[in-house]
N, C-alpha and C positions, 0 to 999 in steps of 0.2 A: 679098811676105812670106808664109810659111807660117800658120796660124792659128795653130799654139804660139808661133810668135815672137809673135806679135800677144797672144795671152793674156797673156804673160808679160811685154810691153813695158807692156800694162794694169798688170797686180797693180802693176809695179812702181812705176809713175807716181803708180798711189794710195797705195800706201805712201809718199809725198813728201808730207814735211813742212816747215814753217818753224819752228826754234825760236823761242819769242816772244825771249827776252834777246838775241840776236845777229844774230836776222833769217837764220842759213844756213839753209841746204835740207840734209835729212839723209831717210834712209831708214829705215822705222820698223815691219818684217815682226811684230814682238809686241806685245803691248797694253802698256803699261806696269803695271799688273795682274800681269800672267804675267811680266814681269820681275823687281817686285818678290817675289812670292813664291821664284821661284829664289835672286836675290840672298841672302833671306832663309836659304833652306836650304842657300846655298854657304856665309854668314859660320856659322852654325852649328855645319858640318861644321868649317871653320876651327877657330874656337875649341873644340873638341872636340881636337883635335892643336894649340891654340896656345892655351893659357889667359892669360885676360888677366893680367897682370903684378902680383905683389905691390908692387912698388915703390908704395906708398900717397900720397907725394910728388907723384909724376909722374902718376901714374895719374888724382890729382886735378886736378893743371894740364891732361890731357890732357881732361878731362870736362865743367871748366870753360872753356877756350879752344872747344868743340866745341860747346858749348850755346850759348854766346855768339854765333857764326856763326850757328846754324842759327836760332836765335831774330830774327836781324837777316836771315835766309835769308823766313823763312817772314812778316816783316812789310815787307817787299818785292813778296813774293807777293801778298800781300792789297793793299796799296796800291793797285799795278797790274793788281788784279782779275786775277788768273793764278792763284788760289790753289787751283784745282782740279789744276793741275800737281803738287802736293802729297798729294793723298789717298792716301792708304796709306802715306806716310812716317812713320816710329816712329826719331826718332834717336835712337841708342847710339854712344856712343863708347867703345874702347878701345884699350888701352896695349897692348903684348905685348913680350915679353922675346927679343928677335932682334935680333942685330947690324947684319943688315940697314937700311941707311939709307932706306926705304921708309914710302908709307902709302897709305893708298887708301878708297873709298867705293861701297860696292852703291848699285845702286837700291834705295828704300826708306830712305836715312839711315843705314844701318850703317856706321862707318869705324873704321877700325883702323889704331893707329899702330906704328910697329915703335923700339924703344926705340932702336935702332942711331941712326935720323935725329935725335935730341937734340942731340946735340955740334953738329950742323950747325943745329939750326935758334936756338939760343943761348938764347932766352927767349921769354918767352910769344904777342913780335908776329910771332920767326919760324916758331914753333907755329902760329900764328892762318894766315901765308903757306899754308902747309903743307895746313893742315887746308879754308882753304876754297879753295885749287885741288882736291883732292880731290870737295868737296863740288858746287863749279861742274859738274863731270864729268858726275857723276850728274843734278842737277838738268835741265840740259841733254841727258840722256839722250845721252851721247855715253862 
């Protein structure tokens, strides 16, 4: 083997991590740090071209089903002494006004829901489906 092969077969090997929640082995080139700060300046820009949704109704189902996760997200964390997996997370939820049947979650807790996915998700336990596969994503850094 060449030495760059060998360099790079290193970086990469240490960048191998184990999620604690699922035990897979994933690869992890950014700190979670510098993830979430991106995250951060991607939902931004978003919401900057995508304001969150007057619908005041939905808006508030969308804030309170999202709290509710993250709050049972983050006493989870603690239980299991994991709860530094969490530093820098600031959860926000929002609604957004797009047909789009879609929703998703930065590193850091930012998720955003797109008004289109409602019809489909019916009420508030398929909001809740919804909101914390989204939030699983992230936390899992996946």
């Amino acid at each position: 083997m060449t030495v760059s092969v060998v360099v790079v077969l290193t970086i990469f090997l240490q960048s191998c991590t184990t999620v604690p929640l699922t035990g897979r082995r994933q690869v992890n080139l950014l700190p979670e740090s510098e993830l979430i700060a991106m995250g951060l300046t991607s939902y931004s820009d978003f919401l900057k071209e995508n304001p969150p949704s007057t619908d005041a109704l939905n808006s508030a189902v969308v804030k309170e089903v999202g709290n509710n996760i993250a709050s049972a997200v983050q006493k989870y964390f603690v239980d299991n002494k994991i709860e530094s997996r969490l530093e820098g997370y600031a959860w926000e939820f929002n609604l957004v006004d797009s047909k789009e049947a879609n929703a998703w979650c930065m590193p850091g807790g930012k998720v955003v829901v797109y008004k289109g996915i409602l019809p489909y998700t019916g009420n508030k336990d398929g909001l809740a489906v919804v909101i914390s596969h989204e939030i699983a994503h992230a936390v899992a850094r996946h």
